[in-house]
C-alpha positions, 0 to 999 in steps of 0.5 A: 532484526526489527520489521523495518529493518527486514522491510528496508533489508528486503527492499535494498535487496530486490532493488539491487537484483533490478540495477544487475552488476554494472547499474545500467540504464544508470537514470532508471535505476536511480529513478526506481530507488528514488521511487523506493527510499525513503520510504513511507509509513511502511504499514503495507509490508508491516502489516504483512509480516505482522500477520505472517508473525502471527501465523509463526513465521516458519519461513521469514524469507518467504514473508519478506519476500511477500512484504517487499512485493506489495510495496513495490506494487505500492509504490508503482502505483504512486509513480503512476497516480501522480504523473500529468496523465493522472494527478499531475502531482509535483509532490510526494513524500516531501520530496519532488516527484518521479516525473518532476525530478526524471522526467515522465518516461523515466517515470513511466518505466520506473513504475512498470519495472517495480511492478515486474520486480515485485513478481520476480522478487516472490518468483526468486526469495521463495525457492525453498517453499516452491508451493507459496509462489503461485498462491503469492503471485496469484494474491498479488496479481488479483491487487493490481490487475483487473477487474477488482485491483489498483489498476482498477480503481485507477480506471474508475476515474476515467468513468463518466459515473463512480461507484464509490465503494468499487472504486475506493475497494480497488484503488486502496482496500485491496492492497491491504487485503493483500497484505493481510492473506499474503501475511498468511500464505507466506507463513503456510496458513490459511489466508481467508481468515485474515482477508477481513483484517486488511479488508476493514483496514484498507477502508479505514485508510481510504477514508483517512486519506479522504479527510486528510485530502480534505482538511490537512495541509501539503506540509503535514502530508508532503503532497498536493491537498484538495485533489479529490476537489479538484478532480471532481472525484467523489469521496467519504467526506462529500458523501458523508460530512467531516463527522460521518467520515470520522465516524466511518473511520472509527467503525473500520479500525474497530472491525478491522482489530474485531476481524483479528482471528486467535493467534499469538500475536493478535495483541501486537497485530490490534496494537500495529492497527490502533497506532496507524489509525491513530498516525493518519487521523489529521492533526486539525481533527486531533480532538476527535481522537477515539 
């Protein structure tokens, strides 16, 4: 089985444990999977097991638990980041977002229940390697929570001053260093040599995400353009220019691919990183391709 189906697999699974027998509350089940699928890129979860393949993947249920966890985290976190109290968002992914197609309580709980989901997915997949949970609750929580997680760099935009590197660290970088040493904790090897991988990943990311925030367009990205703009939010491209910001960028993915420790699947694993850096550099900035 290829990676995206083991994440689409993994996905549909825990989806169908939250919908029980009957499918009731039928609105918020429908709310949750219209949160999950179609999905995204998906490179959260494939860099997750990409990592977890690297390390030799002695207990893929394990790992696809780990992969099915963070992007439920992830999407949560987008339900949230674009309801009226936060982005105001009516796009995502193409499509209507959650508030906008059920309403904003809907929304509300469909992201507290995928964030639960995500912990009892781990809780339940990895009975037969009991001594990964904690580890794996224990990364995840530390991705999300406070003081250095999602709901961290959320907070960060209700301060009167933004730290630029603690807010971008902990609204996008600590995701991906998640998904990088849960890789790793899944398969039963030490997570701290792969922090750097999605470390370094995480960043070049955030400042994709700045200039694509800045020079795309809606239908290239499927969601509202300008928002850092229009929050007054301060980003890589403000802070650095459209060429410091490529070259930011430039020097992340290099890191990240550098950070890569000796394993079997390191050419695989620096291919997966260049392909992704690759995909999110916007199309009107294709002649800076590195």
């Amino acid at each position: 089985m290829d990676v995206q189906a083991r994440i689409e697999r993994a996905l549909e699974r825990a989806l169908s444990y939250a919908a029980g027998n009957n499918g009731q509350p039928k609105q918020l089940v429908e709310a949750m999977r219209y949160s999950v699928f179609p999905g995204g890129a998906r490179v959260r979860p494939r860099l997750c097991l990409a990592v977890a393949y690297s390390c030799g993947d002695p207990a893929p249920e394990a790992s696809d638990a780990a992969a099915a966890a963070i992007e439920l985290l992830h999407c949560a976190s987008l339900v949230h980041d674009d309801m009226p109290c936060f982005d105001n968002a009516d796009l995502r992914r193409g499509k209507p977002t959650v508030h906008e197609a059920f309403g904003e309580p809907l929304a509300l709980l469909a992201g507290d229940a995928l964030i639960v989901l995500a912990f009892e997915t781990i809780a339940r997949e990895c009975a037969l390697v009991p001594e990964r949970i904690g580890p794996l609750i224990s990364t995840l929580g530390r991705s999300v929570g406070m003081p250095y997680g999602i709901v961290a760099g959320q907070a960060w935009e209700s301060e009167p001053e933004i730290v630029l590197e603690d807010y971008h660290r902990a609204k996008t970088t600590a995701l991906f260093s998640c998904a990088t040493t849960a890789g790793a904790i899944a398969a039963g090897s030490d997570p701290q040599v792969w922090y750097g991988v999605g470390d370094e990943l995480g960043n070049a990311y955030q400042v994709a995400d700045d200039l694509r925030d800045a020079v795309s367009t809606e239908s290239e990205l499927g969601k509202p353009i300008g928002q850092d703009e229009r929050n007054c939010r301060p980003n890589a491209v403000s802070e650095l220019g459209i060429e410091g910001a490529l070259a930011r960028l430039v020097g992340h993915v290099q890191a990240a691919v550098d950070a890569i420790p000796p394993c079997p699947g390191s050419a695989q694993l620096e291919q997966l990183i260049k392909s992704e850096a690759k995909r999110l550099r916007p199309k009107s900035l294709a002649q800076h391709a590195a």
